[in-house]
C-alpha positions in Angstrom: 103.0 -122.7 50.4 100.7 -122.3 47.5 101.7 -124.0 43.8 99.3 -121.3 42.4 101.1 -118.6 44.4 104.5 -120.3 43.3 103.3 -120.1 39.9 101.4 -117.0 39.0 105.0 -115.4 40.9 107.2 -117.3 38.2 104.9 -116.1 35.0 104.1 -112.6 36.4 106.9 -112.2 38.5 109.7 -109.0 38.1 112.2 -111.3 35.7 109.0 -111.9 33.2 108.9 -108.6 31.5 112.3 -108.0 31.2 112.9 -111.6 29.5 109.6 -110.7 27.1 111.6 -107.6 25.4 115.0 -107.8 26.8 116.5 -111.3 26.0 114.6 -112.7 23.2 117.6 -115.5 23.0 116.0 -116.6 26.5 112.3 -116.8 24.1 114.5 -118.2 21.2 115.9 -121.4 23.4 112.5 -121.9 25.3 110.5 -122.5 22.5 108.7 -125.6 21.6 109.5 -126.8 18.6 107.8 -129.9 17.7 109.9 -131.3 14.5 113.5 -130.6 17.1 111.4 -132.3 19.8 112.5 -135.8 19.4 115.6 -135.6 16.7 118.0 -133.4 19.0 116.1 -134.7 22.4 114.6 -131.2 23.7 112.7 -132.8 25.9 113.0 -129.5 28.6 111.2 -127.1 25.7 108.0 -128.7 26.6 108.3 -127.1 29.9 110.3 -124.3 29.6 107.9 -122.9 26.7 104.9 -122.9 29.0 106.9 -119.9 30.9 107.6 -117.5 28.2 105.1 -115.4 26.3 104.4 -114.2 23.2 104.1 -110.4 24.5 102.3 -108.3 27.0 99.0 -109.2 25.9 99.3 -112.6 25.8 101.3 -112.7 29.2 97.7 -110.5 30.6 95.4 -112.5 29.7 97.3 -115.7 30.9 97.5 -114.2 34.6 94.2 -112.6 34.5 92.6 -116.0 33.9 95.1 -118.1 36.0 94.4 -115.0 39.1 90.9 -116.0 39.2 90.4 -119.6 38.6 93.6 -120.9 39.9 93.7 -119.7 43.9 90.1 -121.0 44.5 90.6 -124.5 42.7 93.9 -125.5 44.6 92.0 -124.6 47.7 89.2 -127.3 47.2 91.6 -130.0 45.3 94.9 -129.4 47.5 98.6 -128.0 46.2 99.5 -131.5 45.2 96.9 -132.4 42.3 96.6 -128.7 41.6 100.4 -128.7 40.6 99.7 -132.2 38.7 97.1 -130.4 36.9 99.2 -127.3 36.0 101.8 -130.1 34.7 100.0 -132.5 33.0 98.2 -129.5 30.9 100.9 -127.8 29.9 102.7 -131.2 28.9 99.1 -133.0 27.0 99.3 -129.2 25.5 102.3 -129.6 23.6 101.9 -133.3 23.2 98.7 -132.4 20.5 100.9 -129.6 18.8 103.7 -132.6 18.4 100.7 -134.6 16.9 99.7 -132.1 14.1 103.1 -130.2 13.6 106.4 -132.9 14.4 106.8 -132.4 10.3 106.7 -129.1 10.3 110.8 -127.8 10.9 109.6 -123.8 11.1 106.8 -124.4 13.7 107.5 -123.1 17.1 105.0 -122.3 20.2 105.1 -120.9 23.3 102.8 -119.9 26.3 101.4 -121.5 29.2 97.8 -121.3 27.3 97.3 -125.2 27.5 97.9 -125.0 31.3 95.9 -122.2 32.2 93.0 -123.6 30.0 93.3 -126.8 32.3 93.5 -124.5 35.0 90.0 -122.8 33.8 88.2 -126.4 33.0 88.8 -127.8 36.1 87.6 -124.6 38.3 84.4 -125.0 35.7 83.9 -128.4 36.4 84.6 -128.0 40.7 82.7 -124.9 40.8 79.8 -125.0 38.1 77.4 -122.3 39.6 80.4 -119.4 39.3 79.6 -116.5 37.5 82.0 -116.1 34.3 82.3 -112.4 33.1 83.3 -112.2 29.7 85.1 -108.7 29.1 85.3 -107.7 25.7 87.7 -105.6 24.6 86.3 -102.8 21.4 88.9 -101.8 19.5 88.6 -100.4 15.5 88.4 -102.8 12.7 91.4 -102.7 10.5 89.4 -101.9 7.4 88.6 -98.2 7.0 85.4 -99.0 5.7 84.0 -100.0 9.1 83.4 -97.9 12.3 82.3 -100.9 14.2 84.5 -102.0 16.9 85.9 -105.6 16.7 87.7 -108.4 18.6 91.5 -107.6 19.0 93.1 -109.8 16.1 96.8 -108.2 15.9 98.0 -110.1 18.8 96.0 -113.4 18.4 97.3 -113.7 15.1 100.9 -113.4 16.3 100.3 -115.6 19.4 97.8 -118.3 16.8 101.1 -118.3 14.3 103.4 -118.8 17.2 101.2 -122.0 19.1 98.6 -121.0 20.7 95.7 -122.4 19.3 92.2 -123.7 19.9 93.1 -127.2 19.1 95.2 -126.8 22.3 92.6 -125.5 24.7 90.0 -128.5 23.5 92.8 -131.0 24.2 93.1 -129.1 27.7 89.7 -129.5 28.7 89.3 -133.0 28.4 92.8 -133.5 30.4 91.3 -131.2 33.0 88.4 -133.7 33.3 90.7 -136.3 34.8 91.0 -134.1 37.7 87.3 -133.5 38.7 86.5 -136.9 39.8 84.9 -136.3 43.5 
């Protein structure tokens, strides 16, 4: 059976949406929380919060990415290091936001960002010649001065307040170079 399949099922699956607006204690008790990590031994937060989502948009763009990079890449580097990659980003993801926030009691993140970005390096690195499309989304600018159509910053915000942040996507590609040794 396919880790990608098994995956992409768990984060997209029927119980994702309901847990996104209908339990937000399930969010609440995922949550990585750097400064709790180590003083009341969470140790399963830096898992669990790699399967809960800030909100729709971040959940999309997650699965969109993971849909396309992930099926091809566990086909050329089997279901075994494929599922050690998954792991190993989403855990060297939350180890870099211990680093910079483990003295910080109100920070919290969430997402499966640091995995997916592992997930994207490593299909980069196996399969250099793919085409990438870039699809930008126009939406207006939030000052009424402007007409121009911008980058969606409402929802990054949120999701950059919350975790997700570049810091964690650098550290993710150089843990998905590990993997792409031939």
């Amino acid at each position: 059976m396919s880790i990608a399949l098994v995956i992409f099922g768990r984060h997209a699956g029927s119980r994702a949406l309901p847990v996104l607006y209908a339990a937000p204690q399930v969010i609440e008790r995922s949550l990585f929380r750097p400064y709790w990590f180590l003083r009341h031994k969470r140790y399963e937060t830096i898992v669990t919060s790699g399967f809960v989502h800030a909100d729709l948009s971040h959940l999309i763009f997650n699965m969109v990415t993971f849909y396309f990079f992930a099926f091809p890449l566990e086909r050329q580097i089997g279901s075994a290091r494929f599922a050690a990659l998954y792991l190993i980003g989403l855990v060297v993801s939350d180890l870099g936001t211990w680093h910079k926030h483990r003295n910080d009691p109100q920070y919290a993140s969430l997402g499966a960002s640091g995995a997916i970005s592992a997930v994207l390096f490593a299909s980069i690195v196996y399969f250099p010649w793919q085409k990438l499309f870039i699809i930008p989304i126009p939406c207006r600018s939030r000052r009424r001065s402007s007409r121009s159509a911008t980058w969606p910053t409402r929802g990054t915000r949120r999701v950059t307040r919350r975790g997700a942040s570049t810091m964690t996507r650098i550290s993710e590609a150089r843990s998905s170079d590990s993997f792409s040794s031939r």
